[in-house]
N, C-alpha and C positions, 0 to 999 in steps of 0.2 A: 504494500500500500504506500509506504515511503518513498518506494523510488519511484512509482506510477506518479506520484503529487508530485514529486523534484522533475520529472522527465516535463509534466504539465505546467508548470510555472518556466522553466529553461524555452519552451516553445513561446510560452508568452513574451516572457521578457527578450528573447530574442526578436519576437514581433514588435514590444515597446520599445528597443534601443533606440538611441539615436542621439544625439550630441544637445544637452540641453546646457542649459544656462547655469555658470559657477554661482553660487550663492555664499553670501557672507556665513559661514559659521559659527562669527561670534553674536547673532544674532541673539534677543532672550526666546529662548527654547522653555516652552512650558512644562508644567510637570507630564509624566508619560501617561498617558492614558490609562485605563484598566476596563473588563468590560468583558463581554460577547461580543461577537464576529458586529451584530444587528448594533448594537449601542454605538460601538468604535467607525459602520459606516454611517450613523444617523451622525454623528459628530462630522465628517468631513461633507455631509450631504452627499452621497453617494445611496442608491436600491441596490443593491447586493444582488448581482446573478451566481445564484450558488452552483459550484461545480464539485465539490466533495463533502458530503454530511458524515462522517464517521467519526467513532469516538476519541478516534487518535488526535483527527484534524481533520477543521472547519475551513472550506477555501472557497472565495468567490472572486468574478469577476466585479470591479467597479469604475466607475467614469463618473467625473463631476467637473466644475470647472475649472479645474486645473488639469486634469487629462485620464488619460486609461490609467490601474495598475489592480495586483492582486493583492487580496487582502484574506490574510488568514487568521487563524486563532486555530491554539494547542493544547492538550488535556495536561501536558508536562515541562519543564523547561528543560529535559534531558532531548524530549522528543520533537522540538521547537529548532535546539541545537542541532541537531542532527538535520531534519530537514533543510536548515537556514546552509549546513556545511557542502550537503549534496547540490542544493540548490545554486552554492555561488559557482561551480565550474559554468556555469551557462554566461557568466557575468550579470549586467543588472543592476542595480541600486538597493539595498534592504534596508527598510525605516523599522527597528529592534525596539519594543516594547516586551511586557512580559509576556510571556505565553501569545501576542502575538505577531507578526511583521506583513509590510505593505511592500510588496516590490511593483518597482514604474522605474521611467528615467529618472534622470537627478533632477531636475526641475519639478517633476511630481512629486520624488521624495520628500524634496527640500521642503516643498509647499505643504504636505500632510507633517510631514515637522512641525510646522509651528502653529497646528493646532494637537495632535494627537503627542508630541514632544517623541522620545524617544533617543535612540541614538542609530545614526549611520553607519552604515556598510558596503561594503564594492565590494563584486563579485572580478571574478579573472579575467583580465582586458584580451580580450578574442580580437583587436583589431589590426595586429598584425600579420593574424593567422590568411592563407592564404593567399600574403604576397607575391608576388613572382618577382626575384630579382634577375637584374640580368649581367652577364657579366662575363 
C-alpha cells in the first residue's frame, strides 16, 4: 500500500513540477496545523478529491488558489516518514506537519506554508537526469 501511494504522489508531482517562485523563508511561519485530511483542506480552501481512504493513509487531490498539490494525513509518524522518504526520489516540494504533508511546486508549498505552517522539504533534483552531452 506504501509504495502504491509513493508510486501515486511521484506521478503527481512529476505532473506538478515546474520552476516556481523562490520565497523568503524568513517569512513568520504560523504555528503547524493539526487536524484530519477535511479540517487541514477546509483551512487552505481546497474540496478534497480523495484518492486513498485506508487506515494507514489518507490522500487527496487538491486545487485552490494558489494551485494543484496533494494533501495527505497518516495514522503514524513512523508511517508519514516513510512514505514522505519513498516519496522524495520523484522530487517535488513537501510542506511537513505532523502526521500530515502537502506536496505541489514551491510556490504552492510556500503559499500552504503560511497558513497550515509547517516545515519544508525537496525531494531529489531529476533535472539533470537525461541530458545528452556532447563531446
Amino acid at each position: 500500500m506504501r509504495m502504491t501511494s509513493a508510486v501515486l504522489v511521484g506521478a503527481v508531482v512529476l505532473t506538478l513540477a515546474g520552476c516556481g517562485a523562490d520565497q523568503d523563508d524568513t517569512a513568520k511561519v504560523p504555528a503547524t496545523a493539526t487536524g484530519s485530511l477535511e479540517s487541514l483542506a477546509a483551512e487552505v480552501k481546497c474540496r478534497p478529491d480523495m484518492q486513498t481512504d485506508a487506515d494507514e493513509i489518507r490522500q487527496a487531490l487538491c486545487k485552490n488558489a494558489d494551485g494543484k498539490f496533494v494533501l495527505a494525513t497518516f495514522a503514524t509518524d513512523r508511517g508519514q516518514r516513510e512514505w514522505i522518504n519513498d516519496a522524495k526520489d520523484y522530487g517535488g516540494h513537501y510542506l511537513v506537519g505532523r502526521k500530515w504533508v502537502a506536496v505541489g511546486d514551491d510556490g504552492v508549498v510556500n503559499a500552504l506554508r503560511g497558513t497550515l505552517g509547517g516545515e519544508v522539504e525537496v525531494g531529489t533534483d531529476h533535472s539533470g537526469h537525461g541530458a545528452k552531452h556532447s563531446g
